[in-house]
C-alpha positions in Angstrom: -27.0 -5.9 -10.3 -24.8 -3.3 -9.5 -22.1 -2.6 -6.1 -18.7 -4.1 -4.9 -17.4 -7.5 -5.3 -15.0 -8.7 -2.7 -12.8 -10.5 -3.9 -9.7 -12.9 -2.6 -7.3 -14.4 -5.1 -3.6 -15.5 -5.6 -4.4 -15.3 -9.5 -2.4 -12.6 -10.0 -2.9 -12.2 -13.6 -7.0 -12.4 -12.9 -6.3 -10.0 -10.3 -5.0 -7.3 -12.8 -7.6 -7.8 -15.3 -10.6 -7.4 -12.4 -9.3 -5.5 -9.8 -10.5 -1.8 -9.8 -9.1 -1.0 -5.8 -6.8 -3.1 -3.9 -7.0 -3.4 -0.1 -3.8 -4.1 1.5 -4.0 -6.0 4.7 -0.3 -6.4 5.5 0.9 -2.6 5.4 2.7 -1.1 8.3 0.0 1.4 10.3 0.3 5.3 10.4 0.6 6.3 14.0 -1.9 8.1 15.3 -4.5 7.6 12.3 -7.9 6.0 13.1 -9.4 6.3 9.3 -8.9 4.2 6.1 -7.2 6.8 3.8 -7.3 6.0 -0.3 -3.6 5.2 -1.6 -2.0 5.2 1.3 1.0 3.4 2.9 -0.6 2.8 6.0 -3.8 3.7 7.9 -3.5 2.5 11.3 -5.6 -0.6 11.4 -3.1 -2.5 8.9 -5.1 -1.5 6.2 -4.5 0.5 2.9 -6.8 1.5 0.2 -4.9 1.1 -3.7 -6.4 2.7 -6.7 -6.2 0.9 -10.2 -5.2 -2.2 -11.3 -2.9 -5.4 -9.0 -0.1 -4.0 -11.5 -0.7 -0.7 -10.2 -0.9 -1.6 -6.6 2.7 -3.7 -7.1 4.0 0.0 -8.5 3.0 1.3 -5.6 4.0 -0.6 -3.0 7.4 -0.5 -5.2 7.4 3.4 -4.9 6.7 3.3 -1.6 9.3 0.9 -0.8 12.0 2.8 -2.3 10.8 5.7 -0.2 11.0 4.3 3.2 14.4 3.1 1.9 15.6 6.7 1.0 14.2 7.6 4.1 16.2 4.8 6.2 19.3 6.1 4.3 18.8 9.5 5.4 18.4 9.1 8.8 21.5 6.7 9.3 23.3 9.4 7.7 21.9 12.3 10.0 22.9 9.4 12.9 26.4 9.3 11.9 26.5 12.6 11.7 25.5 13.1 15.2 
């Protein structure tokens, strides 16, 4: 039998060894979205779509992390600034 397994598990080490996609159901929402978009940060709902393994979902979320932190950094600089 063939198709999609959902799956819900705190195993993280299980979950890197299974896990082909990840979906995220804590990430902050895109405004103005109304779609599920693959290997995003958001997607409006509180819902993103990862790629890969858990281990390459935690790279992720780490990438995109430092991104809204660049991000933050630039705007309080462009505030001061002001």
């Amino acid at each position: 039998m063939e198709g999609p397994v959902l799956l819900a598990s705190h195993d993280r080490a299980f979950l890197d060894q299974v896990a082909t996609t990840i979906l995220d159901l804590d990430a902050s929402p895109s405004r103005h979205a109304d779609t599920v978009r693959d290997d995003s940060p958001g997607s409006g709902f509180g819902l993103s779509k990862y790629s890969g393994s858990y281990s390459d979902y935690l790279e992720a979320r780490a990438q995109e992390r430092e991104r809204w932190e660049q991000q933050y950094r630039d705007e309080q600089e462009q505030l001061k600034e002001l």
